[in-house]
N, C-alpha and C positions, 0 to 999 in steps of 0.2 A: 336468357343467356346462360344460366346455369345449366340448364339443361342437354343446353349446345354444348358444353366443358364437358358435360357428364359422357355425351355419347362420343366426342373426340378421346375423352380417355378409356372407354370402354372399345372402341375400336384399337386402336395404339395397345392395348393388354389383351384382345383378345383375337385380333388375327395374326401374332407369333406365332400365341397358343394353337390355332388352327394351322397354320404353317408348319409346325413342329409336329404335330400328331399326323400331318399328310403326308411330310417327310417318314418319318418311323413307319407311317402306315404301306406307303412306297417302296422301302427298304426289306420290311416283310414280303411286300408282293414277289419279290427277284427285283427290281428294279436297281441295277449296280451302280448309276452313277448315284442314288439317294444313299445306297447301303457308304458310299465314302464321302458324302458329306455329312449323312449322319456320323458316322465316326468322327469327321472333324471336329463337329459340332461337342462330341461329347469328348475329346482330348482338348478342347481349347478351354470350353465352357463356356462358351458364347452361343447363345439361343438355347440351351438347357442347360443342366446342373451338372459340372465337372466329373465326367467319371473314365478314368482311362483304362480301365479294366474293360469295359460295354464299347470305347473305341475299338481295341484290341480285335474285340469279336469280328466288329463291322468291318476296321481295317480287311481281316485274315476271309470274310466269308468273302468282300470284293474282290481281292487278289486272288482267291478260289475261282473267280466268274472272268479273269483274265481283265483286269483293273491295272494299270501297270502303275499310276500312283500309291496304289493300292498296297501292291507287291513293297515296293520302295518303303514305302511308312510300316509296311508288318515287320521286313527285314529290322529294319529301325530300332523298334521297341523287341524284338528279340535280342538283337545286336547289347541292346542296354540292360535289358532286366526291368524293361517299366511294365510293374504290375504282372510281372511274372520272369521265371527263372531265367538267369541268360541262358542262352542256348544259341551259340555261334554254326550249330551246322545249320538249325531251322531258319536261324538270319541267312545265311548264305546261299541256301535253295532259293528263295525269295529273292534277294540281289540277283542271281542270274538267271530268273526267271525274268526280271525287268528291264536286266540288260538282252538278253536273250531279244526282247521288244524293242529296243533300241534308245531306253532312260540311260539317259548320260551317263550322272551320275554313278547309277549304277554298274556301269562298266570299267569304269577306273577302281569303284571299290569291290570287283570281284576279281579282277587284274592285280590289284594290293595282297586280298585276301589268297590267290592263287599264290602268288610270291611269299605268302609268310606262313602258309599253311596256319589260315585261322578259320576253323569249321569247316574246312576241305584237305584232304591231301597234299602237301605244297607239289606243287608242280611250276617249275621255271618255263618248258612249253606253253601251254596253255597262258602263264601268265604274261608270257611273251605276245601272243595272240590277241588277249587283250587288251595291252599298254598298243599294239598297235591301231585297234579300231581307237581308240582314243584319243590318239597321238594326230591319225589321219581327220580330225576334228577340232583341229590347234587346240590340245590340253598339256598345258607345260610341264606340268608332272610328267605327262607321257613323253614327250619331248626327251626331258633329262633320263629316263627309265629307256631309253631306245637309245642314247647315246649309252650309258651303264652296257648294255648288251651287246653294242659293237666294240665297247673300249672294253670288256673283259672277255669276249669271245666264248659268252654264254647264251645258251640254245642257237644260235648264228655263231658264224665263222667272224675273228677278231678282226676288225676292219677300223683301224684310225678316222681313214676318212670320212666312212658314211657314220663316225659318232661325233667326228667335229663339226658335219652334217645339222647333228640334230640337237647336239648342245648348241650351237650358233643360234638355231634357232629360240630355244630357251633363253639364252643373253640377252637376245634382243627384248624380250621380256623383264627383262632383271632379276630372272632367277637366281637367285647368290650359290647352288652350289652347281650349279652346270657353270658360272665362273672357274670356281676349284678346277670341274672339272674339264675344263676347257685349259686351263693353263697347264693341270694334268697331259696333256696331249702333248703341249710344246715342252715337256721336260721329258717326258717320257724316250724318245730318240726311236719310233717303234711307225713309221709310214707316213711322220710329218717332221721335217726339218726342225732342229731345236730351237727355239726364239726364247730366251730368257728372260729378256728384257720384257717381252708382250706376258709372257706367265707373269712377272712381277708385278705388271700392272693390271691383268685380270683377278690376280690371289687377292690384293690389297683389303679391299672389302669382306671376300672370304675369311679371310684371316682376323682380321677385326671383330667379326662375327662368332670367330671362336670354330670354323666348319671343320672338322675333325679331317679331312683331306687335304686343307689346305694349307696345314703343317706338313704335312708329306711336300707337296709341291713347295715351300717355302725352303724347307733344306735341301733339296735338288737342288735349286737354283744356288743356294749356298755353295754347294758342293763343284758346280759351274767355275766358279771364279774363287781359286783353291787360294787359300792361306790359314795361316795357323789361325787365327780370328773365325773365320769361315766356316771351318771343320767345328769347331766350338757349337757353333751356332746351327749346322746341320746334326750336328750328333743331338743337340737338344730338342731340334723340331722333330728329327724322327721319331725321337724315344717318346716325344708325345703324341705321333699319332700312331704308333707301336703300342702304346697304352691304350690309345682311345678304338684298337679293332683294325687300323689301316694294312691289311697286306701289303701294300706297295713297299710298305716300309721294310719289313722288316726284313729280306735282302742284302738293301745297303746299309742299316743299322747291324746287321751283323757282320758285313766287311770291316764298318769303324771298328766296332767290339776286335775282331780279327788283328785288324793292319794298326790298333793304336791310335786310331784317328780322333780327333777331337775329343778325346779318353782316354784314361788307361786301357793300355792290351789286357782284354778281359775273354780268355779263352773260352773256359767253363761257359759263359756269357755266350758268347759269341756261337758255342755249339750247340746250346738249349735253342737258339732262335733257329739257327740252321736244319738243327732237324725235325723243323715244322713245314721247314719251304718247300713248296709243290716239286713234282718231278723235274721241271725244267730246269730247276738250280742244278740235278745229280752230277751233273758232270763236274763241276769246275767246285761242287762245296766236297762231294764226295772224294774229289782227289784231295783238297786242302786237309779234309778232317784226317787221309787215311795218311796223309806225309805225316802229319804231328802224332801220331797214334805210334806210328811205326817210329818217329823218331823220339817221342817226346820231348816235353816245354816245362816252363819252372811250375806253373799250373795244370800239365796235362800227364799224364803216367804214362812210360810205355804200355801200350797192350795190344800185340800185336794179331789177335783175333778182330781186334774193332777194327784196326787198319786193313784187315782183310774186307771184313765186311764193309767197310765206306768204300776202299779199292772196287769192291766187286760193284757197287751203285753205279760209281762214275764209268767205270769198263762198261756198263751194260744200258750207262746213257751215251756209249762210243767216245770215251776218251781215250785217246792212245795210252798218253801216258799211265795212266793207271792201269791198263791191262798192261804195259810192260813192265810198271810196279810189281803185279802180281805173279808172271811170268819169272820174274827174277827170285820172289818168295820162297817160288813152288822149286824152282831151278837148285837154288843153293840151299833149302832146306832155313831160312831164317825167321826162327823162331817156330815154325812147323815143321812137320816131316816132309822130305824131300819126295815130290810126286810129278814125275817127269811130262805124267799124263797131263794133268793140270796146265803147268808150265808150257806145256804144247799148243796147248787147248788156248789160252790168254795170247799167246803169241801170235795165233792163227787170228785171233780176231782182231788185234790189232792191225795186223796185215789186211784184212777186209775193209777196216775204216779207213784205213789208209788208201786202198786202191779197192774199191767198191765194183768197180766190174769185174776186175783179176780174181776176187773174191767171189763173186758170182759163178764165173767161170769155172772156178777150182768142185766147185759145187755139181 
């Protein structure tokens, strides 16, 4: 009987051992699917003795032999620094080497990596590219990141519908901030009818959550249904996602600041934000800044160089009036020297905005 124990446990301890040295022996030969399970073996430390530096090797020699696990686990341990230096562009080659193959995983995070420029270039094409082979694979992330690109009209043309499109579909998931940004849509007033009431009860949850967007859509909806209580409470959810990075906000947080609303009229305020806002505000902030410049406020000084210069913004994003602001400048010499040339010049382009083919024509 003893005997019998003896050679049961001499088999049980001695063909791992033989297992383990056929593997390794395998791994040497080129053999790539040994070369990645020996690597397993030696990052987990199950069937030999923990070493994740000898994985590393194994990982990077199979992913050399076109391993697409391989690839994945090298990126990995680059990506982290295990057992050697991080190094985010070596991770990155590796991630779209295995997305390149068609690893999942690896395609969302070299679609991430393209969008933040981390160990590549950032590129919004390309990572556009990518969110969509992922997207077309029901990956909700990609979902919410394809709504993001129709609803800001990045690398694709700005399209409401095909982002309520694909935020709908992330909802149905319960992604909390394709919420946000779903109810973002019905406040927004930009190719879907406003529903406030449906944003309020899509935000709910966002908002609880704390989703930095979902203050933006919380004071829209404030702002919806106007009273002195209401502006209070919009001027507070903007200024916190005005804090928390939210462009949308910061717009109609600077109209409050502006027009008094739910604050004190806080000009200075209301001009730092303004001239941060993209070109499409020029017209209507540029003419605002260039009336109080030219006439001055208890907080603003006359100076009528700045008022020329916001005038010239908004004339040169086609607003009349500010080209006939500056027309009349140039005209009567206020506060400049009188330059007829000028004065002609503003006049004539207002006249173009105005009648766009007569304009043409004159041409």
């Amino acid at each position: 009987m003893k005997r019998i124990i003896v050679f049961i446990v001499s088999i049980l301890i001695f063909t791992p051992l033989v297992f383990s040295q056929n593997l390794e022996q395998k791994a040497k030969n080129g053999n790539v699917q040994a070369m990645y399970d020996l690597a397993k073996e030696y990052y987990s430390g199950i069937g030999r003795l923990e070493n994740k530096a000898n994985a590393l090797v194994w990982f990077e020699r199979a992913a050399n032999k076109n391993h697409i696990e391989s690839m994945y686990r090298t990126a990995q341990m680059y990506e982290k620094g295990i057992t050697t230096n991080v190094n985010l562009r070596k991770a990155f080659n590796f991630y779209l080497l295995a997305a390149e193959k068609g690893h999942e995983a690896s395609q969302l995070i070299v679609a991430q990596k393209l969008e933040k420029g981390e160990g590549v270039t950032k590129s919004d094409s390309r990572a556009y590219l990518w969110y969509r082979v992922s997207a077309e694979r029901k990956e909700v992330l990609a979902w919410r990141k394809m709504g993001d690109y129709f609803r800001d009209g990045k690398v694709v043309m700005k399209d409401h519908i095909q982002a309520k499109f694909w935020y709908d579909k992330a909802v149905q998931e319960n992604d909390l901030e394709s919420k946000s940004s779903l109810a973002y849509l019905y406040v927004a007033n930009e190719g879907i009818a406003p529903k406030p009431s449906l944003a309020k009860e899509l935000n709910k949850e966002p908002l609880q959550k704390q989703i930095p967007l979902s203050y933006f859509v919380e004071g829209m909806i404030n702002l919806y249904d106007k009273s002195q209580e209401n502006d209070r409470k919009a001027f507070e959810n903007l200024s916190r996602a005005h804090s928390l990075g939210i462009s949308q906000a910061d717009y109609p947080l600077a109209m409050m600041y502006f027009r008094g609303e739910g604050t004190r009229r806080n000009l200075p305020k209301a001009f730092e934000i303004m001239e941060t806002l993209p070109m499409q505000y020029d017209s209507e902030v540029g003419y605002l800044m260039g009336k109080t410049y030219q006439q001055g406020d208890e907080d603003i000084d006359i100076e009528i160089n700045k008022a020329i210069e916001s005038y010239k913004k908004a004339a040169n994003a086609n607003n009349v009036e500010a080209c006939l602001e500056l027309e009349k400048i140039y005209t009567q010499g206020l506060g400049v020297r009188k330059n007829l040339k000028e004065a002609r010049l503003w006049k004539n382009k207002a006249f173009s905005i105005e009648n766009p083919q007569l304009g043409q024509s004159k041409k």
